[in-house]
Backbone bond lengths (Angstrom), bond angles and torsions (degrees), N, CA, C in turn:
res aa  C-N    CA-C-N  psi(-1)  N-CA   C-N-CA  omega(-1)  CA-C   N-CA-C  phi
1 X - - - 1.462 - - 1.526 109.07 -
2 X 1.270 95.18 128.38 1.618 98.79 179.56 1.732 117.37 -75.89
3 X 1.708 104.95 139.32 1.377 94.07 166.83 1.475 139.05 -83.73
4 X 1.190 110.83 169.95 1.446 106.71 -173.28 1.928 105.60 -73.00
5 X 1.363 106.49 152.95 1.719 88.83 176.10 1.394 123.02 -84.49
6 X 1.189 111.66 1.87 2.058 114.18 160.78 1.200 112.22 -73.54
7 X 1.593 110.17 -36.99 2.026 112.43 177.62 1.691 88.31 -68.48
8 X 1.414 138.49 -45.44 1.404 125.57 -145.79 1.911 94.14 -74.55
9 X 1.132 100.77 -26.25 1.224 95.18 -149.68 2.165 98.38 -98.17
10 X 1.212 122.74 -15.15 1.490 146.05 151.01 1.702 99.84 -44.33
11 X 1.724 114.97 -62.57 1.143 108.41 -150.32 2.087 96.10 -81.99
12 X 1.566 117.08 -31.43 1.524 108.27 169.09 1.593 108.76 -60.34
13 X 1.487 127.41 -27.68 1.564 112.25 158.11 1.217 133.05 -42.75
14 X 1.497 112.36 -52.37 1.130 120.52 179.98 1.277 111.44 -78.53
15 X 1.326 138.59 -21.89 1.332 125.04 170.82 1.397 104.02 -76.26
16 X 0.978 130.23 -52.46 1.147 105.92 162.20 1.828 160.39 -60.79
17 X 1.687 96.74 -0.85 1.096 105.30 159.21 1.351 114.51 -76.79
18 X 1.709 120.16 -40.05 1.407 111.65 -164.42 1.790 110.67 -80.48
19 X 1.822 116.17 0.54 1.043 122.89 176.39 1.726 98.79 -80.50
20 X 1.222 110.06 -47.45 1.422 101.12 -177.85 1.979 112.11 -72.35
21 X 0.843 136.10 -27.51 1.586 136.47 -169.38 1.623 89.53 -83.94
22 X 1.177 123.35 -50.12 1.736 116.31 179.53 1.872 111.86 -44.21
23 X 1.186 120.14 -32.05 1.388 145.86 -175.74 1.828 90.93 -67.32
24 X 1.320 104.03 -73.59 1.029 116.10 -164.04 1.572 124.58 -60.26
25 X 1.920 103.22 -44.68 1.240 104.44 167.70 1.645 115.24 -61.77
26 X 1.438 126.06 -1.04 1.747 122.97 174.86 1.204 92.30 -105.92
27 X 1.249 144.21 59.33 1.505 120.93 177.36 1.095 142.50 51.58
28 X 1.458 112.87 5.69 1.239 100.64 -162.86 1.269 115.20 -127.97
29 X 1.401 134.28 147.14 1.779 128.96 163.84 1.357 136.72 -57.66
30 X 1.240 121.08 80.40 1.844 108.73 -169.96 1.390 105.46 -73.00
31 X 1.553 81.24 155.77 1.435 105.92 -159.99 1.623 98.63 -106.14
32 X 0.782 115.76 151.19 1.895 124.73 -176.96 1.622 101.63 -157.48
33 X 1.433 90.47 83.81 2.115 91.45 170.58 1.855 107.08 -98.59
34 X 1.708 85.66 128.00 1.602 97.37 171.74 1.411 106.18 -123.30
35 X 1.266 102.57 -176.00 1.722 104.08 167.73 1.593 124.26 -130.53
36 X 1.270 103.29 140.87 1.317 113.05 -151.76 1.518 107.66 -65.00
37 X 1.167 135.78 130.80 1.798 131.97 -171.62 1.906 82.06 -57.55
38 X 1.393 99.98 152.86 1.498 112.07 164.46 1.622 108.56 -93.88
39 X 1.088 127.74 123.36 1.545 131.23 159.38 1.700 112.48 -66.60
40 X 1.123 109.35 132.09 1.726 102.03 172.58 1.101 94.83 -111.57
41 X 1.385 135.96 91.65 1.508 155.32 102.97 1.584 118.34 -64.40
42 X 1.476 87.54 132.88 1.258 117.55 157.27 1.731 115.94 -33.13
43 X 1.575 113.47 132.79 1.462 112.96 168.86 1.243 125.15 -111.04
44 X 1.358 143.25 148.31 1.090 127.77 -166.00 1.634 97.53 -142.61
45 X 1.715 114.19 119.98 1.422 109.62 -175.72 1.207 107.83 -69.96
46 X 1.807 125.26 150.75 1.584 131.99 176.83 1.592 96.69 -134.73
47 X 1.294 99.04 108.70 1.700 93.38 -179.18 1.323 115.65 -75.62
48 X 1.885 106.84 141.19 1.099 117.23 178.26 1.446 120.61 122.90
49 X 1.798 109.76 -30.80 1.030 128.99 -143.92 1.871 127.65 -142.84
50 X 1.678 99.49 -15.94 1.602 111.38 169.16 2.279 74.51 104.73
51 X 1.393 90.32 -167.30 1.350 119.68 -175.66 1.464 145.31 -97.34
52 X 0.811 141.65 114.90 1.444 156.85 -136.22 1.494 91.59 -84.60
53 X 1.419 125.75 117.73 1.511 131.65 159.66 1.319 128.61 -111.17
54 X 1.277 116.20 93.23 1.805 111.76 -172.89 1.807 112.53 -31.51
55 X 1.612 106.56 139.49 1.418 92.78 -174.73 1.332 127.52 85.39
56 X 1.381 124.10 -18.46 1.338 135.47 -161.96 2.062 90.31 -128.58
57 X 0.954 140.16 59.51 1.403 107.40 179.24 1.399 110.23 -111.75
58 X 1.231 116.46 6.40 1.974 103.92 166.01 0.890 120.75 -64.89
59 X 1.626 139.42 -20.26 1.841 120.31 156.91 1.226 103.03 -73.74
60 X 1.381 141.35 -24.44 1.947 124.49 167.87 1.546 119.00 -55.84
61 X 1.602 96.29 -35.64 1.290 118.68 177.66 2.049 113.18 -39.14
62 X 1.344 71.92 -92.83 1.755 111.88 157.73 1.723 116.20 -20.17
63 X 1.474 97.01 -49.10 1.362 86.89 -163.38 1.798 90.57 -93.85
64 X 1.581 129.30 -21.43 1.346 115.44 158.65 1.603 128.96 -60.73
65 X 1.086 101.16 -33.86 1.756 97.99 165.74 1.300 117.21 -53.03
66 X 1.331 127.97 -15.58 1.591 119.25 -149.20 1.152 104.15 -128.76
67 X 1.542 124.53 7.47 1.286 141.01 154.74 1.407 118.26 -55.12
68 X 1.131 116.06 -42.06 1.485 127.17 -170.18 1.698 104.62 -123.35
69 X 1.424 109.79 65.48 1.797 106.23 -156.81 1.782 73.45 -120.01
70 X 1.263 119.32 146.61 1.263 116.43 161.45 1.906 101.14 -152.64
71 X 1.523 92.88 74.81 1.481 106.71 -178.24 1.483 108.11 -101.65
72 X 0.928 115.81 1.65 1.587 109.94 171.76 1.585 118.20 -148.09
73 X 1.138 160.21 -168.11 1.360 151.96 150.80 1.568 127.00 -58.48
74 X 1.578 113.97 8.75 1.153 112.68 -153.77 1.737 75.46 -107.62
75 X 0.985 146.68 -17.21 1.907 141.54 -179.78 1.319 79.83 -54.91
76 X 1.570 143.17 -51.82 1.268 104.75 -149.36 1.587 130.20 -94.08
77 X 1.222 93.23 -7.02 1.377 98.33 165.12 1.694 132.01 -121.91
78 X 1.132 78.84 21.87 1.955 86.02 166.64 1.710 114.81 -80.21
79 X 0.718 90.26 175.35 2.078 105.36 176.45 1.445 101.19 -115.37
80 X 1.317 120.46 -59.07 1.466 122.36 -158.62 1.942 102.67 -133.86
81 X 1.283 113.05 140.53 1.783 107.51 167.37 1.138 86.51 -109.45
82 X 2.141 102.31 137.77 1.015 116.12 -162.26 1.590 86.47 -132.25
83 X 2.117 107.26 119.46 1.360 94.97 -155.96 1.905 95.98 -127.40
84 X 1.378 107.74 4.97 1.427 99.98 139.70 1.883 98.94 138.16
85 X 0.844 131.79 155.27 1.795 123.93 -164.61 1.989 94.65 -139.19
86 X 1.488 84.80 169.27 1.366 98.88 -179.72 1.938 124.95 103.84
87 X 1.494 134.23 -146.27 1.318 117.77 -154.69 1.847 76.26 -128.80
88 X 1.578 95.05 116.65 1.365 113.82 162.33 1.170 122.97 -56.66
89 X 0.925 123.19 -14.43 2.104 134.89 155.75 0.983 110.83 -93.70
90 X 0.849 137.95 26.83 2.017 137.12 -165.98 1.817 86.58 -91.58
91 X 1.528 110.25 136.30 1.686 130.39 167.39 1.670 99.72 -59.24
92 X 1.334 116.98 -41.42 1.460 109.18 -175.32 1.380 123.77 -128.49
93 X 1.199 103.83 122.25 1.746 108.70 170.04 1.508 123.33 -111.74
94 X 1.087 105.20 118.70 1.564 131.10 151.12 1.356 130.74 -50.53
95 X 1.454 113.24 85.14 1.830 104.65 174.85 1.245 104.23 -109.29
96 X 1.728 115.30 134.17 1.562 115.53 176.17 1.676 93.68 -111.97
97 X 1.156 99.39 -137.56 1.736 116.25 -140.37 2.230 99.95 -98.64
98 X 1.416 97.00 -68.83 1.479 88.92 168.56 1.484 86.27 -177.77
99 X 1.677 106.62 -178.68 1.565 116.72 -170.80 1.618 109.20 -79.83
100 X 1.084 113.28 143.68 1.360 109.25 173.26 1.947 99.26 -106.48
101 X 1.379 106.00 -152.84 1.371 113.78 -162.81 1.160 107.33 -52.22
102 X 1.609 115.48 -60.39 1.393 113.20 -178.89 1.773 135.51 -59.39
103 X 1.275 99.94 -25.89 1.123 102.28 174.76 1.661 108.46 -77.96
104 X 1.299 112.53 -39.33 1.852 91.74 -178.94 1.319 108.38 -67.55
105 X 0.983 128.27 -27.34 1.536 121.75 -170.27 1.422 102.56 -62.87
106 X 1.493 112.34 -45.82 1.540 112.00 -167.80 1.820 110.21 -91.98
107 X 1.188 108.04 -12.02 1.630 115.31 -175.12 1.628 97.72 73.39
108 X 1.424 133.05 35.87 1.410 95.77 171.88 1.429 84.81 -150.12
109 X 1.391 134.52 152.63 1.627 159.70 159.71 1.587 107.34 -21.54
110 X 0.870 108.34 126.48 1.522 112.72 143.34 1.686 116.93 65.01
111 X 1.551 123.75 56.51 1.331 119.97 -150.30 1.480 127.74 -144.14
112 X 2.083 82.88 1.49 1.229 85.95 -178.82 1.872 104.30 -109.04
113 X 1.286 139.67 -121.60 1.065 154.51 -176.20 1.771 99.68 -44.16
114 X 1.643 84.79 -74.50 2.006 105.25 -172.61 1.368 100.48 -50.76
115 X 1.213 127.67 -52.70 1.161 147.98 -150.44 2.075 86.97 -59.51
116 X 1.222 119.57 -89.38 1.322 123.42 148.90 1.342 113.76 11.43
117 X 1.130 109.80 -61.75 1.946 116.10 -154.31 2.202 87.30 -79.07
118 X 1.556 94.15 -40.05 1.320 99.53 -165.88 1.580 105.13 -61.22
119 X 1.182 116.55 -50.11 2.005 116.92 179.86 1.611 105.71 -49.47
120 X 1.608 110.01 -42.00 1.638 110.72 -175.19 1.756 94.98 -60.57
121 X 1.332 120.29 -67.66 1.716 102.78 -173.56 1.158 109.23 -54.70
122 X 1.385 148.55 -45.78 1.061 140.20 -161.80 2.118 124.79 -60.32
123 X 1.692 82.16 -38.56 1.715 99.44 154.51 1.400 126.90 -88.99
124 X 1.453 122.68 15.95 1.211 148.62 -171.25 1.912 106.11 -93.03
125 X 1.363 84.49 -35.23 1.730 96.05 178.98 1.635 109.57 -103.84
126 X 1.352 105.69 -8.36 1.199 84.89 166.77 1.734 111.41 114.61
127 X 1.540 109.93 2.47 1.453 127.66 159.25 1.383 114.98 -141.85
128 X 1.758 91.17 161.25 1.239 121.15 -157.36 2.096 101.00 -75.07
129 X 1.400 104.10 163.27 1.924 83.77 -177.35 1.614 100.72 -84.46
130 X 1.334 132.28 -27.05 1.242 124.23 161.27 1.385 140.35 -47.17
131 X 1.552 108.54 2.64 1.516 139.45 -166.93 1.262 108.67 -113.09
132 X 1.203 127.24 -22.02 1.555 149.55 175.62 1.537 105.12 -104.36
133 X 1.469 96.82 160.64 1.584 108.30 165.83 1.926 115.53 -116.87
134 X 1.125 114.48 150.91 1.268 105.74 -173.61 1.681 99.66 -130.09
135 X 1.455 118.34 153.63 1.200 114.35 145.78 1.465 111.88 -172.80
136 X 1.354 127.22 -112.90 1.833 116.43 -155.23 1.440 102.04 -167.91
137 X 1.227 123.39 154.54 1.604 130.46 174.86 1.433 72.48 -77.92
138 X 1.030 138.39 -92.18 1.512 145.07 -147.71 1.362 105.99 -69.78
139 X 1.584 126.34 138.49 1.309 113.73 167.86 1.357 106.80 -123.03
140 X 1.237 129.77 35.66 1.602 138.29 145.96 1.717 113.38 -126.91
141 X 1.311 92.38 167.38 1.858 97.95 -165.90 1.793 97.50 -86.93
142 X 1.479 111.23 149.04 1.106 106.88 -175.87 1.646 99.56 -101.02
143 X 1.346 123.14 143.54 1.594 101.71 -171.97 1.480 131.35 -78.10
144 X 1.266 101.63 130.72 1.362 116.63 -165.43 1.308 133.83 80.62
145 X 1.697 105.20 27.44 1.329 108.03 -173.25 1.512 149.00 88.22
146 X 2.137 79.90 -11.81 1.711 94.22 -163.53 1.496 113.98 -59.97
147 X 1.137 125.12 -139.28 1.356 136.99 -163.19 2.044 113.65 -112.02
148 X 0.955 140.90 66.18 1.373 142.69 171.48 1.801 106.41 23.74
149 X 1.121 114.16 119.15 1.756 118.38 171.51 1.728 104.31 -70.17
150 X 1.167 99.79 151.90 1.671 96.10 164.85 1.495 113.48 -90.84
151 X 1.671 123.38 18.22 1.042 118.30 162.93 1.531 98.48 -97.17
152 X 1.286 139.03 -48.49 1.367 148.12 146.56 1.245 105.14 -8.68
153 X 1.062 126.63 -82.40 1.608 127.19 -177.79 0.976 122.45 -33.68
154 X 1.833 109.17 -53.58 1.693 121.52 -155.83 1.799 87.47 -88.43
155 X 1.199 129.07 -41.87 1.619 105.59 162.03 1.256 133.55 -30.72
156 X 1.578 98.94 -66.55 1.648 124.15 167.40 1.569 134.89 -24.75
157 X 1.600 105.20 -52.70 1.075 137.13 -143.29 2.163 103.95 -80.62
158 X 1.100 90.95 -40.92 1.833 91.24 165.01 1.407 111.33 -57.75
159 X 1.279 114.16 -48.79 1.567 100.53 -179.91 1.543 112.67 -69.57
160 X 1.157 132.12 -19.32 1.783 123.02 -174.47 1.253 80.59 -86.42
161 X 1.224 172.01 13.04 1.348 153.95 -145.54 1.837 106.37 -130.68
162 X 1.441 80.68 -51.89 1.376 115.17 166.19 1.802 109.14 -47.26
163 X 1.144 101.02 -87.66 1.541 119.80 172.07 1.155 93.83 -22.02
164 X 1.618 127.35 -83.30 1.662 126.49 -143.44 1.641 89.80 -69.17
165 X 1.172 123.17 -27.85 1.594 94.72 176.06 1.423 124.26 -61.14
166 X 1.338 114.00 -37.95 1.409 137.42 179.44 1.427 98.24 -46.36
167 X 1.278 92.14 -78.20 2.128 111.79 -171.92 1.652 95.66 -53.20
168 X 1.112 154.89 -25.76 1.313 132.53 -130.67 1.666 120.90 -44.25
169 X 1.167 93.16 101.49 1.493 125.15 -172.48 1.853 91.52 -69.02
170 X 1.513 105.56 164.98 1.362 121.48 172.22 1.730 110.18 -81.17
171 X 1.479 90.76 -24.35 1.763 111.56 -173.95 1.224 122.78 -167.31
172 X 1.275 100.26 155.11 1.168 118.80 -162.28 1.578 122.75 -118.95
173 X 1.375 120.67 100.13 1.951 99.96 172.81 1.360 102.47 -121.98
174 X 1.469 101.86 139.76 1.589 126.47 173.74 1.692 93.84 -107.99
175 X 1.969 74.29 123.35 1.547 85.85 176.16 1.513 106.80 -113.67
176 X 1.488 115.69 111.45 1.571 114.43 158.79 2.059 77.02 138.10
177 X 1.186 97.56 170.14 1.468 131.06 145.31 1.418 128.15 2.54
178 X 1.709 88.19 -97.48 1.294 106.12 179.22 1.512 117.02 -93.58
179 X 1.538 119.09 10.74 1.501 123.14 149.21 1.569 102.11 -56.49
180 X 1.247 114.18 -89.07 1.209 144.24 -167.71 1.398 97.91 -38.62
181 X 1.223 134.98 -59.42 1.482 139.24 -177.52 1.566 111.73 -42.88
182 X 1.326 97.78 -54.59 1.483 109.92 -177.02 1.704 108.49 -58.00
183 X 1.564 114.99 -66.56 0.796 103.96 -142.24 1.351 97.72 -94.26
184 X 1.495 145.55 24.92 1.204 172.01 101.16 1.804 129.89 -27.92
185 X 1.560 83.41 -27.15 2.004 89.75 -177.83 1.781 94.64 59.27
186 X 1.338 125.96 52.45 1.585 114.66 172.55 1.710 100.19 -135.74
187 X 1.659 99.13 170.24 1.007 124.31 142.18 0.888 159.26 -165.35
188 X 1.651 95.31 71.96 1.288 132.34 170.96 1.757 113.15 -76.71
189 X 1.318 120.40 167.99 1.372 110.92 -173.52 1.754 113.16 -107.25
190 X 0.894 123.28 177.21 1.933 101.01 -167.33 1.441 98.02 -73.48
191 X 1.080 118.39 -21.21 1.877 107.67 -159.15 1.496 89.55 -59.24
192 X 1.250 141.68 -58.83 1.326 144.64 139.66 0.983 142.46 8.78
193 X 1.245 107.31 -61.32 1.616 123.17 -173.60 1.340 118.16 -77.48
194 X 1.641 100.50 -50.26 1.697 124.56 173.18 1.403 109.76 -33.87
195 X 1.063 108.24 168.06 1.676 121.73 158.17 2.184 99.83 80.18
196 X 1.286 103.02 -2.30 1.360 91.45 178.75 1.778 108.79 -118.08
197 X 1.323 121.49 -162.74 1.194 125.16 162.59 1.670 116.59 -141.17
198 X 1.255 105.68 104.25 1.081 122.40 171.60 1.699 126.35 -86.06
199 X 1.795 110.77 170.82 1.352 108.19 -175.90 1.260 102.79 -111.37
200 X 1.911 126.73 159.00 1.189 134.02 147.22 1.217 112.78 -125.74
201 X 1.238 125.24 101.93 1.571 135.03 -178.33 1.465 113.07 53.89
202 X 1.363 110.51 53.25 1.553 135.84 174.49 1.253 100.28 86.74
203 X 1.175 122.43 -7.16 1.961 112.53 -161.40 1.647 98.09 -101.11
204 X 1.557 122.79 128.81 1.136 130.68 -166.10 1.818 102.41 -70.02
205 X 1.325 100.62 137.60 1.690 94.54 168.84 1.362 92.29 -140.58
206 X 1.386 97.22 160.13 1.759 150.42 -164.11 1.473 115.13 -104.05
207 X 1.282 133.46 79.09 1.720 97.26 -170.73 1.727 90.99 -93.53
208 X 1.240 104.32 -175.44 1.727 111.22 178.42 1.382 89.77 170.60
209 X 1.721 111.07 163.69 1.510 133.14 -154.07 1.398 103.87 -59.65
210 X 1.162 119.57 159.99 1.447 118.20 169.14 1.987 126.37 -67.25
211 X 0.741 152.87 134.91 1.370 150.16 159.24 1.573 109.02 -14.55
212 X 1.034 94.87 -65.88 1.614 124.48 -170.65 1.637 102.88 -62.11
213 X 1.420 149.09 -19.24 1.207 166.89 -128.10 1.822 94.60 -130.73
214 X 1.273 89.07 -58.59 1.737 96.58 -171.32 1.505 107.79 -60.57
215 X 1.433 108.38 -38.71 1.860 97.07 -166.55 1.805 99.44 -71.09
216 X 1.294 131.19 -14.13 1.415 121.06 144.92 1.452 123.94 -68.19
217 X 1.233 125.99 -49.57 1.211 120.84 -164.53 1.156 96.76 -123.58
218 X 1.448 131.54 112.30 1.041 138.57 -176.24 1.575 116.17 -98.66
219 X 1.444 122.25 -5.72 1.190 117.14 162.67 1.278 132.10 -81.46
220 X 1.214 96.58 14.67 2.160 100.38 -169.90 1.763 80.42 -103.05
221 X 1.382 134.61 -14.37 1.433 111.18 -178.04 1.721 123.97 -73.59
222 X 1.547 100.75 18.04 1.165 115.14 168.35 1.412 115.82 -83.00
223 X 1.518 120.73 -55.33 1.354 146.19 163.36 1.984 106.93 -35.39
224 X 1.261 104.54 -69.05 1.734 114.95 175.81 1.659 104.26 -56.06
225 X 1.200 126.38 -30.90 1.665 123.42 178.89 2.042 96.32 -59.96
226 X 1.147 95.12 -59.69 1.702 123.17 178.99 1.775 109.59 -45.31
227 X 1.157 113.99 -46.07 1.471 114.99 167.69 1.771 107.94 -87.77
228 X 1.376 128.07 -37.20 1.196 109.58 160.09 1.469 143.87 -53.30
229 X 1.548 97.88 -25.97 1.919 121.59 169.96 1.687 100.87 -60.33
230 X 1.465 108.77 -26.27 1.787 122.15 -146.85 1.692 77.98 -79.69
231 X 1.183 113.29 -58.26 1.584 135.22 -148.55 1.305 113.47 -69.02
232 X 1.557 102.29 -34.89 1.905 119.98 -178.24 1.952 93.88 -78.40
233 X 1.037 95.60 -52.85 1.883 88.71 177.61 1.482 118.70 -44.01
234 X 1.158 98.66 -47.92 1.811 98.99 -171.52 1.092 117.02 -76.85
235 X 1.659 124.80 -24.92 1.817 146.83 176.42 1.747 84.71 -81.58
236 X 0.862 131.17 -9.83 1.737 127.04 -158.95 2.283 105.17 22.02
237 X 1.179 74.40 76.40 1.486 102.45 174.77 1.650 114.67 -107.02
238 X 1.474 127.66 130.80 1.019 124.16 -141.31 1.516 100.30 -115.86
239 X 1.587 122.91 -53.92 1.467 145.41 -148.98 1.570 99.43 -109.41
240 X 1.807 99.50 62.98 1.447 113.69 161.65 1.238 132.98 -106.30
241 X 1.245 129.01 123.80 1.730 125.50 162.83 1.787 109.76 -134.81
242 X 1.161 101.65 -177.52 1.819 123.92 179.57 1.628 105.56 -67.55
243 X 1.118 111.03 94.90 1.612 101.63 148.90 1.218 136.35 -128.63
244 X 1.619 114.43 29.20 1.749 137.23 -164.63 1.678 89.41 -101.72
């Protein structure tokens, strides 16, 4: 006797709950990578901020609330909140550390020097940076470049949380430190961290050196080629070479 397709489709629930709790009862996080259906809507650029998708407006939302956010000491001396650019469906997102000069001035990620080095890897694998999403643990500049507070962060940190739910990317790489730290719960330092593949709320992440790291030390852009090879496998991306 044939079943009905609500029983067929009850009993793939349940196999799949006891596939996920088997995971869980070993410690461990299963991973389940799919791919996101593509919508063919229309895009419409919004400077400052990535792209406007009819139907889609809780990251426009999101990123207007946080214009006028003054949760930590950093509202008062910013110029611009810079809350992250690029294709809100993009398979991969990029979060680094926070904006430096250029980006507050201009309100948008990644635009000055590093920023540069970052479009060359990003077309290194084999996409365009408008194909990706980018943005920052921090979405104001800390002054002078220094180093992110962990009161800074733990302000911060609802809105990146927020975001990656929004975006839910296929993947994830934190580039620098205090990417990886954050969105890891560690503190360990990247030389460390790198070279593996880790999870954030099932979604595989990548960490590797910062942009900004390499135009000093230019020998770790061996290491970032090595996590980009990591990154093209899992995107199953084909038309990769070195251009950092």
């Amino acid at each position: 006797m044939r079943s009905h397709p609500s029983e067929q489709a009850l009993l793939v629930v349940r196999a799949l709950k006891r596939y996920v709790n088997n995971f869980i009862e070993q410690g461990e996080t299963p991973i389940i990578f799919y791919k996101p259906l593509k919508r063919e809507v229309p895009k419409q650029k919004v400077a400052g901020h990535g792209y406007k998708i009819p139907g889609h407006p809780g990251l426009e939302t999101l990123a207007r609330n946080i214009q006028t956010c003054s949760k930590c000491s950093l509202a008062g001396t910013r110029k611009k909140v810079v809350f992250g650019e690029g294709d809100p469906e993009a398979s991969l997102v990029f979060v680094g550390e926070a904006p430096g000069a250029d980006e507050d001035r201009e309100g948008k990620p990644f635009v000055g020097a590093a920023g540069k080095l970052l479009t060359r890897i990003i077309e290194s694998i084999g996409l365009k940076r408008e194909q990706v999403y980018i943005c920052n643990i921090l979405k104001c500049r800390p002054p002078g470049n220094r180093n992110p507070k962990p009161e800074e962060i733990a302000a911060c940190q609802p809105y990146l949380i927020k975001q990656l739910e929004m975006l839910r990317p296929r993947l994830i790489c934190a580039l620098g430190s205090f990417a990886a730290q954050t969105l890891l719960d560690s503190k360990e330092p990247i030389g460390r961290l790198r070279g593996k593949i880790y999870t954030y709320h099932a979604i595989p992440l990548v960490p590797t050196f910062h942009p900004a790291a390499l135009l000093y030390h230019p020998q770790n852009k061996r290491p970032v080629w090595e996590d980009m090879k990591k990154i093209a496998g899992i995107l199953e991306l084909k038309q990769i070479s070195p251009k950092a």
